[in-house]
C-alpha positions, -999 to 999 in steps of 0.1 A, spaced: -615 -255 539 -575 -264 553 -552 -237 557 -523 -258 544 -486 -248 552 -449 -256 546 -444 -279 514 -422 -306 512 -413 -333 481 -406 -368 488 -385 -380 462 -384 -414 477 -426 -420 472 -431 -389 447 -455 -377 478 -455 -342 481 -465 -336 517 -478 -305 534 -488 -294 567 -524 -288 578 -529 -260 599 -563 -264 604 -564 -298 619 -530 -303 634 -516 -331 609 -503 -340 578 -523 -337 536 -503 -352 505 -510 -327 475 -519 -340 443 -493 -320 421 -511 -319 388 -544 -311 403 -538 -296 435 -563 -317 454 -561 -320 491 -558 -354 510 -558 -352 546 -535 -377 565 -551 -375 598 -537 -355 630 -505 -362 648 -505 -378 685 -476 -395 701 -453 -367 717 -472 -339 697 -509 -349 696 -528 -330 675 -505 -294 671 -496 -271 648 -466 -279 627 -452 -246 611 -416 -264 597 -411 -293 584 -391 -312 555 -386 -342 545 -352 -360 532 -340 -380 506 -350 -411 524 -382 -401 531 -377 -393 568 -402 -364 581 -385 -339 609 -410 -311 619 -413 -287 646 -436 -273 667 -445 -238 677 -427 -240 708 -390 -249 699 -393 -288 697 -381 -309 669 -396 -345 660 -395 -371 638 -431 -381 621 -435 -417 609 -455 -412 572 -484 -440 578 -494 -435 617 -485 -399 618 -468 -409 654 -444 -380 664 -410 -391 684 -392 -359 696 -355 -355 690 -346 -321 709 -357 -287 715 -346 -250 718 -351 -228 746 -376 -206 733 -394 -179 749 -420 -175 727 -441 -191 699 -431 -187 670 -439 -198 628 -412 -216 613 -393 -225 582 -376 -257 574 -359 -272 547 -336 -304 540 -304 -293 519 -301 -325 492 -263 -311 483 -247 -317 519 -271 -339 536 -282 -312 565 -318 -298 579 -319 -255 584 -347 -245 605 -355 -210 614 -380 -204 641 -387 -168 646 -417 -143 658 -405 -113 666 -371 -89 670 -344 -104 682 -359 -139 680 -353 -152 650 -323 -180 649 -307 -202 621 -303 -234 634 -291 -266 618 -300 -300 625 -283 -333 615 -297 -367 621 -286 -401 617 -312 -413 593 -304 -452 600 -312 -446 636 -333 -413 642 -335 -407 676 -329 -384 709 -294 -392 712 -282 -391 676 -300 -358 670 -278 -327 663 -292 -289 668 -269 -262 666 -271 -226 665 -260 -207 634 -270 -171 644 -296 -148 638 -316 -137 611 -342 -110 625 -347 -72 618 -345 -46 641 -386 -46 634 -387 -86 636 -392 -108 606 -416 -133 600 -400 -166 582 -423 -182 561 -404 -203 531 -370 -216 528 -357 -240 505 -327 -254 490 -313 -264 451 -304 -294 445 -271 -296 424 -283 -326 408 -320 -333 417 -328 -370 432 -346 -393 410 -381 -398 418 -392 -431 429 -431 -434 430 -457 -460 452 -472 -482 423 -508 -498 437 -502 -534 446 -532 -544 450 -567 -523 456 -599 -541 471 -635 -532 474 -640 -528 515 -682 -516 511 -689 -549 525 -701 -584 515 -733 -580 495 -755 -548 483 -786 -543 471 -788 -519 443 -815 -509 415 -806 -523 381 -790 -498 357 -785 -472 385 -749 -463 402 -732 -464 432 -701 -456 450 -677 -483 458 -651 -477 488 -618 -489 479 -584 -501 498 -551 -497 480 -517 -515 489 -499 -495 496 -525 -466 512 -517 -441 497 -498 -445 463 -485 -421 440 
């Protein structure tokens, strides 16, 4: 029951991340089964929103945007969303996003309708991510004369990162200090792991 959109592959936690529409957050995607784990919503400069772009690069760093021309950064565990820039943007819009691993560089096209429907490309400083070291730029347009709806956009690696995974550290039973439970019957036990959410 979530509408999940645009995918992205962390190659740095094996995490493939995507966004949930329905709650205005973040899931992971279980690649081999397809299961769904919800993240929780955003907050910080976003708050719970839609999210129609985002990508994540070969560090791990998550840059999204929202419906309305802003660009952010989303920090993986609290889902906290810093905003690096924006666009002047008339309308709202869906989005595409993708991080380019052969050069380094973010393209982002938000577009809704004729004539509105811009390449943009966005550089950050991924030791620092922030307002002032954030780099959006204008490459041109992309729209029909009848508009165009962007919906997927990726890049090909040349030579495709190697994928480092979360191993479980350490996992603990957190159902409390005692139970009382019928002999030879079953029960559910809620579990921590360290790190959260391994993969």
């Amino acid at each position: 029951d979530v509408e999940v959109g645009n995918l992205a592959f962390d190659y740095s936690t094996g995490r493939m991340y995507g966004v949930d529409y329905t709650n205005g957050g973040l899931c992971l995607i279980d690649i081999e089964t397809g299961d769904i784990d919800l993240m929780g919503t955003f907050t910080g400069d976003l708050g719970p929103a839609i999210m129609p772009a985002m990508c994540v690069t070969v560090n791990g760093t998550i840059i999204g945007s929202d419906m309305y021309g802003n660009i952010y950064h989303v920090d993986p565990d609290t889902l906290s969303c810093t905003k690096l820039g924006f666009i002047d943007q008339s309308t709202w819009f869906y989005a595409a996003m993708t991080y380019d691993h052969n050069t380094g560089n973010i393209y982002w096209n938000p577009c809704m309708e004729a004539d509105q429907s811009d390449l943009y490309l966005i550089r950050i400083d991924e030791e620092n991510v922030s307002p002032d070291t954030t780099e959006i730029v204008k490459i041109g347009g992309v729209s029909s004369d009848t508009g165009v709806e962007q919906t997927v956009m990726f890049t090909i690696p040349t030579v495709e990162p190697e994928t480092k995974y979360l191993q479980v550290e350490d996992i603990e039973i957190v159902q409390g200090d005692t139970m009382t439970a019928i002999i030879g019957g079953g029960t559910t036990l809620k579990t921590r792991t360290t790190p959260l959410r391994p993969s």
